[in-house]
C-alpha positions as a printed Julia matrix, in Angstrom:
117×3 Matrix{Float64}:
 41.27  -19.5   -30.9
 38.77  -16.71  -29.55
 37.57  -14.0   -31.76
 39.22  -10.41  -30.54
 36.32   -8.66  -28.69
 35.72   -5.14  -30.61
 32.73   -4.14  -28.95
 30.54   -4.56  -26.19
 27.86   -6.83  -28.71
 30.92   -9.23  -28.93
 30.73  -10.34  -25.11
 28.88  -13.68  -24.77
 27.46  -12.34  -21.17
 26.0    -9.03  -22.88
 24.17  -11.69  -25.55
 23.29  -13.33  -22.68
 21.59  -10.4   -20.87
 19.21   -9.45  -24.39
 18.84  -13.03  -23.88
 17.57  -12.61  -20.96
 15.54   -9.34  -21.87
 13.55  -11.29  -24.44
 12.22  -13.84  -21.93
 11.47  -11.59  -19.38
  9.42   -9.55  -21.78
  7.72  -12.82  -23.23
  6.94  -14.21  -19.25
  5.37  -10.79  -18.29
  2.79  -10.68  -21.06
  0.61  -13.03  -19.4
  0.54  -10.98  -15.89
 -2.78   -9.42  -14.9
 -3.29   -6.02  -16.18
 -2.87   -4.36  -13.17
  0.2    -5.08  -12.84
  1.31   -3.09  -15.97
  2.79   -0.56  -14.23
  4.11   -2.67  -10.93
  5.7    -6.06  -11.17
  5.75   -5.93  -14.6
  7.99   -2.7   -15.3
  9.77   -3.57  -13.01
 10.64   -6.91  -14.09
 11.38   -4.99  -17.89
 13.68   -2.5   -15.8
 15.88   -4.71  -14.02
 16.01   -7.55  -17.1
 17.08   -4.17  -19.32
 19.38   -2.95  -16.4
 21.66   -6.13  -16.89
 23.12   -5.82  -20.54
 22.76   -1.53  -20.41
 25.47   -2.08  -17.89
 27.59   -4.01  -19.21
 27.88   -2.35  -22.26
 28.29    0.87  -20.8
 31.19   -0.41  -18.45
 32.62   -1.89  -21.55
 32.7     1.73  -22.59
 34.15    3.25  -19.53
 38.12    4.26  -20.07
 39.21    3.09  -16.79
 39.03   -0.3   -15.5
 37.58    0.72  -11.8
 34.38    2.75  -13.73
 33.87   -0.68  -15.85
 33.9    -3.16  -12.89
 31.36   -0.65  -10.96
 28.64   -0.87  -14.02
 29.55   -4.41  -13.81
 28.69   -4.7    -9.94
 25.62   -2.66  -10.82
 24.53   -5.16  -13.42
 24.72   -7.78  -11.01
 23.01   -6.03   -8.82
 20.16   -6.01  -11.34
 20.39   -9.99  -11.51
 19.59  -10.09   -8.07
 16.84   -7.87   -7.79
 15.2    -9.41  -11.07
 15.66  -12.78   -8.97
 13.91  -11.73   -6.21
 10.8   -10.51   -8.68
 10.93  -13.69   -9.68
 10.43  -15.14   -6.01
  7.6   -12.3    -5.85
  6.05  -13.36   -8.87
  6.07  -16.9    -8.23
  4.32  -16.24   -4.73
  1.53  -14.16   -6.31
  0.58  -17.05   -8.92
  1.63  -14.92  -11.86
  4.18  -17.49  -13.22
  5.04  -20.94  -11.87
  8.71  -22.1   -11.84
 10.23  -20.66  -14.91
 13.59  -22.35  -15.19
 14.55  -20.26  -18.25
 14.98  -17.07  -17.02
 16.37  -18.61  -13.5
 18.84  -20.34  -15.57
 20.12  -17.38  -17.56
 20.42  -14.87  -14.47
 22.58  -17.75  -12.83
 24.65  -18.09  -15.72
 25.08  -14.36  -16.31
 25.82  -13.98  -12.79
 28.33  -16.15  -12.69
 29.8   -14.85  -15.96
 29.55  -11.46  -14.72
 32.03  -12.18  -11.58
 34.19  -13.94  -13.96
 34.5   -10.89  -16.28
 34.94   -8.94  -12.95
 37.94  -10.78  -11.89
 39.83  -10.29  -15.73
 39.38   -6.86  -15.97
């Protein structure tokens, strides 16, 4: 039987997301310097963008508001996926299959949630 969700912390895909937080912050420690304030806040921004959304949908009293900061959230996979792909082309990381892993799975649990709500 599933446990009754109370709060946003309760969703598996918002776990997920600070999941996903914590190895975007670990990968971007070992870019260049300079990139402090480029790639690498961005990167932070976007990874932080994913489960900020979803809990604040969670906490939106009508179910249009909560699938928008859902669609937003997603929209923040994406764009971290294409830092990735940016990343990747400068040399900064090679093929890191954890973080594309997670923002495939969150994705795809993100729609999912979409289409109950």
């Amino acid at each position: 039987m599933e446990d009754k969700i109370r709060t946003f912390q309760d969703l598996k895909v918002w776990q997920k997301g600070i999941e996903l937080v914590k190895e975007v912050y670990r990968m971007v420690n070992n870019f260049p310097r300079e990139e402090l304030f480029g790639l690498t806040s961005q990167m932070k921004r976007a990874a932080i963008s994913v489960p900020s959304n979803i809990a604040e949908g969670f906490k939106r009293r009508y179910a249009k508001e909560h699938k928008q900061f859902l669609s937003i959230a997603l929209g923040s996979c994406a764009e971290l996926e294409t830092h990735l792909v940016i990343a990747k082309e400068l040399g900064y990381v090679s093929e890191n299959m954890i973080v594309t892993e997670l923002l495939d799975h969150i994705s795809r649990m993100i729609v999912n949630l979409d289409k109950k709500i």
